[in-house]
C-alpha positions in Angstrom: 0.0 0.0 0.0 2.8 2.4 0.6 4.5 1.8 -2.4 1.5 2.7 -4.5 0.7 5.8 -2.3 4.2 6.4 -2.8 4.0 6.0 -6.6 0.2 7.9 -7.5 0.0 10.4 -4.4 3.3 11.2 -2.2 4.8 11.9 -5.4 3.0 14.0 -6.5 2.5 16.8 -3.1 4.9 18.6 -1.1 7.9 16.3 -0.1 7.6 16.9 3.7 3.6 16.7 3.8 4.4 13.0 1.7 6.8 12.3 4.3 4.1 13.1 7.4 1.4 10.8 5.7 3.9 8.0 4.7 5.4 7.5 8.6 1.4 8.2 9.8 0.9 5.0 7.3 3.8 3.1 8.7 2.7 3.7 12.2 -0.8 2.4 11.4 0.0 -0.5 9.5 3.3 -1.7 11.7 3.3 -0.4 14.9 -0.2 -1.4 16.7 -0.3 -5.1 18.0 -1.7 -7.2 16.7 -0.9 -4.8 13.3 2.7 -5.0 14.0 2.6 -8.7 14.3 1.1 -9.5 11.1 3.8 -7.3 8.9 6.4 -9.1 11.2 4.9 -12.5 9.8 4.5 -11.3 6.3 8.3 -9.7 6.2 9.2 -13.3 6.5 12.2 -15.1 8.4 15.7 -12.9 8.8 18.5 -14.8 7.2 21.1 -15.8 10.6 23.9 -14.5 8.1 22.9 -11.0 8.9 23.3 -11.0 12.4 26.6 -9.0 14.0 27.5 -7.9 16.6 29.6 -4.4 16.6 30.1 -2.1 19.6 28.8 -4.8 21.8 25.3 -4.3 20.6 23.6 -7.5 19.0 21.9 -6.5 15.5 19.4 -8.3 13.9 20.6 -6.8 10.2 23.6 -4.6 9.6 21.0 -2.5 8.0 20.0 1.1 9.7 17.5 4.1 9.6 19.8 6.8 9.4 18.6 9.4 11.5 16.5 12.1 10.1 13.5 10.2 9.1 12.3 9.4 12.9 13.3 13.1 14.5 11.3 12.5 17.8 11.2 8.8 18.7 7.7 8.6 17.1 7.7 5.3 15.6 11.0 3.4 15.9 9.6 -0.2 16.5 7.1 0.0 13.5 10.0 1.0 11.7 12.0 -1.9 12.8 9.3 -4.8 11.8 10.0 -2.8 8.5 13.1 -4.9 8.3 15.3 -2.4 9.7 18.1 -4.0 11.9 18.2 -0.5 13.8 16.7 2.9 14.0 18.9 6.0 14.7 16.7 8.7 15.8 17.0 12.5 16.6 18.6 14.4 15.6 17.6 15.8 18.7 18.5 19.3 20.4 18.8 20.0 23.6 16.2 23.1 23.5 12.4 22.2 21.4 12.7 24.1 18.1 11.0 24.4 14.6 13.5 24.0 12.4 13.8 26.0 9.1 11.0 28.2 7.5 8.7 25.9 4.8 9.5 24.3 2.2 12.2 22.8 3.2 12.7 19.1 2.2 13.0 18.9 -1.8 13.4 15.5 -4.5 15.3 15.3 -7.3 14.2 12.5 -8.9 16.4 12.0 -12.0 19.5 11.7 -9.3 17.2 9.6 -6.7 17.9 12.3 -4.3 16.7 14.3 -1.8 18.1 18.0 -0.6 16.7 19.1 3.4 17.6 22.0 5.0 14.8 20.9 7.8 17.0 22.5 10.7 17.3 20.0 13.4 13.4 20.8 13.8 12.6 17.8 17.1 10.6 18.2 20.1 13.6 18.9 22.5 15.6 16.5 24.3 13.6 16.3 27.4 10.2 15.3 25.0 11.7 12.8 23.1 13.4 10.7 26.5 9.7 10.6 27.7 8.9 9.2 24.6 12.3 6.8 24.8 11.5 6.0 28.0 8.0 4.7 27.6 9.3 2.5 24.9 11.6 0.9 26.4 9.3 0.0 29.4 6.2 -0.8 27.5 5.3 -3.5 25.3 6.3 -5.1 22.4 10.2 -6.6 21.6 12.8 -4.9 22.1 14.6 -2.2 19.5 18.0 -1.5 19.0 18.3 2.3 19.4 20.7 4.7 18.3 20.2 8.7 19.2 21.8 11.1 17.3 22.2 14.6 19.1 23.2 17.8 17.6 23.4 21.8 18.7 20.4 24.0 19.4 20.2 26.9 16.5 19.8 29.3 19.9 23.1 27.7 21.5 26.4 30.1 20.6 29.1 28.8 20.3 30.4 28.7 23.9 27.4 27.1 25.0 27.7 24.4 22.5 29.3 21.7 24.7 26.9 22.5 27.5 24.0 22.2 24.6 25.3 18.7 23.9 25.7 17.6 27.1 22.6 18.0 28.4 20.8 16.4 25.1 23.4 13.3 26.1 22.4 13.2 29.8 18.8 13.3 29.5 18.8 10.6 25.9 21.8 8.3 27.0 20.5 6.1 28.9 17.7 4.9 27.0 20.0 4.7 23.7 21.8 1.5 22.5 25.1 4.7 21.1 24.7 7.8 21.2 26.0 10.0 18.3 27.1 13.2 18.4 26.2 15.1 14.9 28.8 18.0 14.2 28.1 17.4 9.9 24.8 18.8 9.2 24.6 21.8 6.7 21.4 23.6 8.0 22.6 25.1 10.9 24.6 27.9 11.2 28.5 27.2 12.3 27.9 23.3 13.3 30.1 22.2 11.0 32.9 24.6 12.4 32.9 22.2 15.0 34.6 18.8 13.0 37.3 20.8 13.9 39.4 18.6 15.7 40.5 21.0 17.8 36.9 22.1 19.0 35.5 18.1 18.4 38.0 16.5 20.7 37.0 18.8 24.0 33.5 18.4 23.3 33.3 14.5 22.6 35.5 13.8 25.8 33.1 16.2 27.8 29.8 14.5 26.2 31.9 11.1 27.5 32.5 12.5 30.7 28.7 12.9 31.4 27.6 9.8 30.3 29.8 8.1 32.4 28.7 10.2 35.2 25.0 9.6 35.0 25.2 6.1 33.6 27.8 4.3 35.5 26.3 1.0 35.7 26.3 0.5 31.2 28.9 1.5 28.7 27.0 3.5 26.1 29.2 3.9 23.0 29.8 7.4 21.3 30.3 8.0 17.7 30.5 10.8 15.8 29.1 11.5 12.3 31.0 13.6 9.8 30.6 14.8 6.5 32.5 13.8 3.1 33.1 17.7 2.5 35.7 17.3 4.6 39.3 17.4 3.2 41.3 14.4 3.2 43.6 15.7 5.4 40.4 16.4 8.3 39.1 13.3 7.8 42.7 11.8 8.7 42.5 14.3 11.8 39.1 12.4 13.0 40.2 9.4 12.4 43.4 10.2 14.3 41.2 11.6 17.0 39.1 8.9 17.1 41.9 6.6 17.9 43.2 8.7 20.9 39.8 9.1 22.5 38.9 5.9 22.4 35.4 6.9 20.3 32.9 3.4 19.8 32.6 4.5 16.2 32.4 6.6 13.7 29.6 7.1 11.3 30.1 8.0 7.3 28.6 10.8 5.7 26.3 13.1 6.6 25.0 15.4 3.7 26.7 17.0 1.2 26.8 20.5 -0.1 28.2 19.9 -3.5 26.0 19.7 -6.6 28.5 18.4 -8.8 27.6 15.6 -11.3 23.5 16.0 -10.8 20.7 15.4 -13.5 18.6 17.8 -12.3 18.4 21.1 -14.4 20.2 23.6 -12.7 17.4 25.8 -13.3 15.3 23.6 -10.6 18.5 23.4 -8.4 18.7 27.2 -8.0 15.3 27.4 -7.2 15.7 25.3 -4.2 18.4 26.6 -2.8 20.5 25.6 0.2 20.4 22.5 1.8 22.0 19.6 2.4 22.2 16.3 -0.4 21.6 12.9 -0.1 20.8 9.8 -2.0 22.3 8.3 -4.9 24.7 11.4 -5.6 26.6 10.1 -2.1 27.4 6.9 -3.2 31.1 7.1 -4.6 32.2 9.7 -2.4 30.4 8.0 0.6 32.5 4.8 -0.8 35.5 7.0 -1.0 35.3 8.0 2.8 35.1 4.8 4.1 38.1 4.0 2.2 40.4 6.6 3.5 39.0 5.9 7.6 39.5 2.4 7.7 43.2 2.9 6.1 43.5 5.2 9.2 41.6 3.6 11.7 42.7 0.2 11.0 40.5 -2.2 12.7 40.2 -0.9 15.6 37.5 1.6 15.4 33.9 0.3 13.7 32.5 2.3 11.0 29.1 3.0 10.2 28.6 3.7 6.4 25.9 6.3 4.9 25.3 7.9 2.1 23.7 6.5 -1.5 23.2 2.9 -0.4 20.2 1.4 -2.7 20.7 -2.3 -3.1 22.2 -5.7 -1.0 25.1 -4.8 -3.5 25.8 -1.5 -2.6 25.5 -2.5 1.2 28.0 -5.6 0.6 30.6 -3.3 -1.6 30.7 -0.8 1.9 30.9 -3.7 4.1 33.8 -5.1 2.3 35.8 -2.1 2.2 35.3 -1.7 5.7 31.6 -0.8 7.5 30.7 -2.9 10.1 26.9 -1.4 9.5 25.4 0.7 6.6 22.3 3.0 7.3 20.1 4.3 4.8 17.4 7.1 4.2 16.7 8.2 0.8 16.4 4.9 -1.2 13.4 4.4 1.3 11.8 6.6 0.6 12.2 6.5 -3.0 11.5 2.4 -2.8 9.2 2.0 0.2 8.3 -0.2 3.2 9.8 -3.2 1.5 12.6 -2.3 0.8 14.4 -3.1 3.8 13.5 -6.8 3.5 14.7 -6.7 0.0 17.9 -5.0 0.3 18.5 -7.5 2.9 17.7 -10.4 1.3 20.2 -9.2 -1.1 23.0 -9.0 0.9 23.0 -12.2 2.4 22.5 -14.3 -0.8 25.3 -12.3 -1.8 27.4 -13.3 1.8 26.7 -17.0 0.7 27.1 -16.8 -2.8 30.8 -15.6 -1.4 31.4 -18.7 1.5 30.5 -15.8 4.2 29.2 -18.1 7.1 28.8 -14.7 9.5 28.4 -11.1 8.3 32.0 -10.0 10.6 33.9 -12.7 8.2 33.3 -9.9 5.1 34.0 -7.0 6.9 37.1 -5.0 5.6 37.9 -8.0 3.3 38.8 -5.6 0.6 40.1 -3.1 2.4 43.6 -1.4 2.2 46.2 -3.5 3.5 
């Protein structure tokens, strides 16, 4: 049913309206028992191959939301009987805000892609761990959770730490990671902070905290970064990653770059700003992961994102390096089956290969 809304309706109004009646749809259709337990039957049995385990954390599939679709912790366990291994949600500011003026989420369809400047819009951090908490004490199985935190447009710059720190206190301990988001395009100076110099003070603080207030569970930290970096700053956060001892690091955010796009530029300038992502992402996200785990080694998981659309594209990132890929755009472009199909996908592909486990493919191409 979504994919033929999807097809003769969503298409066809206002991307972010589409995007409010499809998750209202999923909601409906997933999320309700004894709802959620009939999609669950009808997605069918989870191939075994899929299972990892990265970070500690047990996943289902290696296959993620990435945040951005569920920004308030609406509707991550209908999302999940989607198919979804995991469901990144947020991101999430420490301070309720509305996010950029209307319209602000945009397709390009000849390039499968998508361009937001939504604006970290969320229901502030102390709304969404009601909502967090509340699932994880009600009903239904369990989710595996990751929350994705960023800066409050109203926060300057020497109250960013603070800003971030209270966002990880109050969502920590009901996440599975936590993910600190320093990549986004659509607000104003976060990305001056993937500055190593500013990054490192504020991930060990945001550390700090969560040890503080949740001493009796690790919670890992990542941080996600953008491939508009230079080479030689994404060597400086991979470096930093090493020395802090982050859980992770997660592979791109948006970009900012129009090169190489279908669309006529005529419709591109009448967008605007905002931040790309979909199929556009996929060489340079393949590119990034590349150059991290040549710096990281194997010592640091990565978490790839950024133009993933098939089992094959999924299998190509794990084998360069990704312990887990997340995706966004393709699902909305393909719809709520998707997930089980990309899946299925990858693990015929593990088999077709000898692959008994998922971890066995993991870097196996990667720089030596």
């Amino acid at each position: 049913m979504y994919d033929l809304l999807f097809r003769h309706v969503f298409s066809h109004v206002p991307a972010e309206l589409a995007h409010r009646a499809g998750f209202a749809l999923i909601r409906a259709a997933a999320g309700p028992v004894p709802f959620g337990r009939l999609w669950a039957a009808v997605r069918g049995h989870t191939d075994p191959v899929l299972r990892t385990q990265v970070m500690g954390i047990d996943f289902p599939t290696p296959l993620g939301l990435a945040a951005g679709f569920d920004k308030n912790a609406v509707g991550a366990r209908a999302l999940a009987r989607l198919g979804f291994g995991y469901v990144e949600i947020g991101t999430v500011t420490a301070r309720q805000q509305p996010g950029n003026p209307r319209p602000r989420l945009f397709r390009l369809p000849e390039d499968h892609a998508l361009i937001n400047r939504m604006g970290f819009n969320n229901d502030g951090a102390k709304a969404v761990a009601d909502r967090l908490r509340a699932l994880r004490d009600g009903p239904g199985e369990r989710v595996v959770l990751g929350v994705n935190i960023g800066k409050s447009k109203a926060a300057t710059p020497d109250e960013a730490v603070d800003d971030y720190v209270r966002s990880a206190t109050l969502l920590g301990r009901y996440a599975d990671y936590l993910v600190v988001n320093v990549s986004s395009p659509n607000t104003p100076g976060l990305r001056d902070l993937q500055q190593v110099s500013v990054l490192e003070p504020l991930l060990a603080a945001v550390r700090e905290a969560m040890v503080s207030t949740i001493p009796a569970r690790h919670v890992p930290l990542l941080v996600k970064i953008t491939n508009d970096l230079a080479s030689e700053d994404i060597d400086a956060v991979a470096d930093m990653a090493l020395r802090l001892g982050l859980d992770g690091v997660i592979a791109t955010n948006t970009t900012v770059s129009r090169s190489g796009l279908q669309t006529p530029q005529a419709v591109l300038d009448g967008i605007g700003a905002g931040g790309l992502s979909g199929r556009p992402l996929s060489a340079p996200g393949l590119a990034v992961i590349r150059r991290l785990r040549e710096r990281l080694g194997t010592e640091v998981p990565i978490i790839s994102v950024g133009g993933i659309e098939s089992g094959q594209d999924a299998y190509t990132r794990i084998r360069v390096g990704a312990s887990l890929v997340q995706a966004y755009t393709a699902f909305i472009y393909q719809g709520a089956r998707w997930p089980v199909t990309l899946c299925q996908e990858l693990a015929a592909l593990l088999r077709a290969d000898g692959f008994e486990r998922l971890s066995d493919a993991v870097g196996v191409d990667a720089p030596s």
